[in-house]
N, C-alpha and C positions, 0 to 999 in steps of 0.2 A: 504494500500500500504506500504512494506517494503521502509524503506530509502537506498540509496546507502552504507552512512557508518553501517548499520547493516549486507546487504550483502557482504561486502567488511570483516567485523570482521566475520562474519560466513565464509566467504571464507577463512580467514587466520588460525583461529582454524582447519578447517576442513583440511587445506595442515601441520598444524603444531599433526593432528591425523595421517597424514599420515609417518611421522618422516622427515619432511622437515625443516630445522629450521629456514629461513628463507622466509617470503613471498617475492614472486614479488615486491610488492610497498614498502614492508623495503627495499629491496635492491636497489630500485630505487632511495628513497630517501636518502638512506646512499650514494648513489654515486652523488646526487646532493650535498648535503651537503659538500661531500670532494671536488667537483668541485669548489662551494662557496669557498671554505677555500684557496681553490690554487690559486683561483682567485683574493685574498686578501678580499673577506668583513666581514666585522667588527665583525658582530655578526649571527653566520648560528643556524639554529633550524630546523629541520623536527618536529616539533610540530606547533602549535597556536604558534603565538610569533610575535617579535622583528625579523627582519632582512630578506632576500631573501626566499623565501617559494615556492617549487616547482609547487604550486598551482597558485604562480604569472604568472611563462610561460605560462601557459592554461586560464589565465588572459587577459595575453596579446595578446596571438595569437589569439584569439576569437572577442577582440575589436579589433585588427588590420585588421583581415580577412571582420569583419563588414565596419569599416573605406573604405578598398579597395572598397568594391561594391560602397558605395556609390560615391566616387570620381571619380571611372570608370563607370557611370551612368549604373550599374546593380541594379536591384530592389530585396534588401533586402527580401523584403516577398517572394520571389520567388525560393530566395539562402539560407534563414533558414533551411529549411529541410536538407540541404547538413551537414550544421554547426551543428547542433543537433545531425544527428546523427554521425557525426565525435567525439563529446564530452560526447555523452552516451546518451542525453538527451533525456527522453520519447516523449517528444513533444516540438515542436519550443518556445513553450510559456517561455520555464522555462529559455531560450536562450536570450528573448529578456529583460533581467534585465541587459544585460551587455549594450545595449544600455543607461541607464537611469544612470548608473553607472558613466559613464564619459562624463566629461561637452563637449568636440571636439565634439565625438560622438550625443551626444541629439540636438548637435548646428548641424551638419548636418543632422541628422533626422528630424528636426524641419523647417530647409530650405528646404527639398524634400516636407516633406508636405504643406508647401506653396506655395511652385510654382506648387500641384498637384490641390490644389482647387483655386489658382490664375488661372490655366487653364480649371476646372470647371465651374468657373462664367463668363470666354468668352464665354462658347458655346452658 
């Protein structure tokens, strides 16, 4: 299986054989980066690094989307398919790292599961 960032670098070569000089996601990122910078923080990078990383919003909105179901008693396993494929992801599996990721998060995943097999052992 090819990784994302090898198709994402072969895609950018291959728009940059076309005489494009910029890809998509440099452009995306250079406009996050300037957004960062307007917005005052301290230290912007579009690389690995230090500071705001466009990769953080898709961070965030992944555990927050997860966060809502559970709060508004929708069943996670049910609404992964939606999220995955919203974020590229082959399959739900690879989606559910952002659960275990963040302590909120595992802390209400971990209370669903107890009140599902606290309702188990009544029957």
């Amino acid at each position: 299986m090819i990784s994302l960032t090898v198709r994402l670098k072969e895609y950018i070569a291959a728009r940059r054989g076309l005489g494009y000089d910029l890809s998509f996601s440099e452009r995306v990122l250079r406009k996050f980066a300037e957004f960062a910078d307007r917005e005052g923080a301290d230290h912007i990078t579009v690389e690995h690094g230090r500071g705001p990383r466009i990769h953080d919003l898709r961070h965030t909105f992944a555990v927050r989307t997860i966060m809502d179901w559970y709060r508004s008693g929708l069943d996670p396993d049910r609404e992964m398919l939606k999220l995955s494929t919203y974020l590229g992801h082959s399959t739900p599996e690879l989606t559910y790292w952002y659960i275990e990721a963040i302590p909120e998060l595992l802390q209400l995943a971990c209370e669903r599961a107890e009140r599902n097999l606290a309702g188990r052992d009544a029957r």
